[in-house]
C-alpha positions in Angstrom: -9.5 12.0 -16.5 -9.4 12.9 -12.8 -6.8 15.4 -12.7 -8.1 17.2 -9.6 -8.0 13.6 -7.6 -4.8 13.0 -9.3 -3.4 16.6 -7.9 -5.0 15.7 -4.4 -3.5 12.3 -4.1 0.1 13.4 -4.9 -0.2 16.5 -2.4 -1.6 14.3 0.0 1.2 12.3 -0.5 3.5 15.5 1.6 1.8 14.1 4.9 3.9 11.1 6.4 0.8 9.5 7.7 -0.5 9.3 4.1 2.9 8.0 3.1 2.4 5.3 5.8 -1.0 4.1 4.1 0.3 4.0 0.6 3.1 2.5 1.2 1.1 -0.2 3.4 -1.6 -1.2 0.8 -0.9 0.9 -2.6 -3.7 -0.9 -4.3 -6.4 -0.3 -1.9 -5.1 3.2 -0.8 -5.2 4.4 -4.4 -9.0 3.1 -4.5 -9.8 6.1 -2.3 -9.9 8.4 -5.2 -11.0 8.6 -8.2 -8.2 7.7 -10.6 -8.0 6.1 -14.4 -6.2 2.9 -14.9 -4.0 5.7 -16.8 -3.3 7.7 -14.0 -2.7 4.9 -11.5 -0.3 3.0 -14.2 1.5 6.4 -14.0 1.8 6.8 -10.2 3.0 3.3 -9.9 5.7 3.4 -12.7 6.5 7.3 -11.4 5.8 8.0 -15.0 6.9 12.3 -14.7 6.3 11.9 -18.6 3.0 10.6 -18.4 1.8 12.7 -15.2 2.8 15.6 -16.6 0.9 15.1 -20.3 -2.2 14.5 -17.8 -2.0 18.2 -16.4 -0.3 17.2 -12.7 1.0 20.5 -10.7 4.4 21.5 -11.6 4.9 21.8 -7.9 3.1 18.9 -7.0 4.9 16.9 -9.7 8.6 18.1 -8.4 7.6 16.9 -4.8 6.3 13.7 -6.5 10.1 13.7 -8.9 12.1 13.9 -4.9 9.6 11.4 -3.2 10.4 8.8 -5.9 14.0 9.4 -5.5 14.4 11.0 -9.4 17.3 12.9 -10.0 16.9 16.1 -11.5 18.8 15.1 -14.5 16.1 12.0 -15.2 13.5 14.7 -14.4 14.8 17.1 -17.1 15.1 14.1 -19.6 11.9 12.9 -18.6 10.2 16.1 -19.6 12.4 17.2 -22.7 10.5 18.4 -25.5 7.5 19.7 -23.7 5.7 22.9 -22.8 2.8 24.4 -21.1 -0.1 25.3 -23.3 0.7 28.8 -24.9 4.0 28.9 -24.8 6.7 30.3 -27.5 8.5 27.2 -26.9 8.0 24.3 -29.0 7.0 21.1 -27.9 4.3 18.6 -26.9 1.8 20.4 -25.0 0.1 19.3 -21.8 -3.0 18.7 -20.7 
């Protein structure tokens, strides 16, 4: 797992110019760091299930939920059940 590049590409992802590139070339522009096929599959399906299991910023992962037009009723659903490590709440634990 590369969660760090993973983190870095979706924050990088804030910058228009960076928008620009992916949206140009995905395939090659993702080739720039160091993702899994996992990770990748993820970004391209805007998996907010999947990205969050992986560890991805809450914060990073709400820009990435707005960027991908998700409502916040998909987002909720997307992510019911789960929890960050630790907590008192039951569910699938992350990362």
């Amino acid at each position: 797992m590369s969660l760090p590049a993973l983190n870095k590409f979706i924050h990088d992802l804030q910058f228009p110019e960076i928008r620009e590139r992916y949206s140009a070339d995905a395939t090659v522009f993702l080739s720039t760091y160091d993702l899994t096929e996992e990770e990748i599959a993820a970004v391209d399906k805007a998996d907010l299930r999947t990205l969050w299991l992986l560890g991805v910023n809450p914060y990073l992962l709400r820009f990435f939920q707005h960027w991908n037009h998700i409502t916040d009723n998909e987002f909720r659903a997307a992510l019911e059940g789960l929890s960050f490590p630790g907590s008192t709440i039951q569910g699938e634990h992350r990362g």
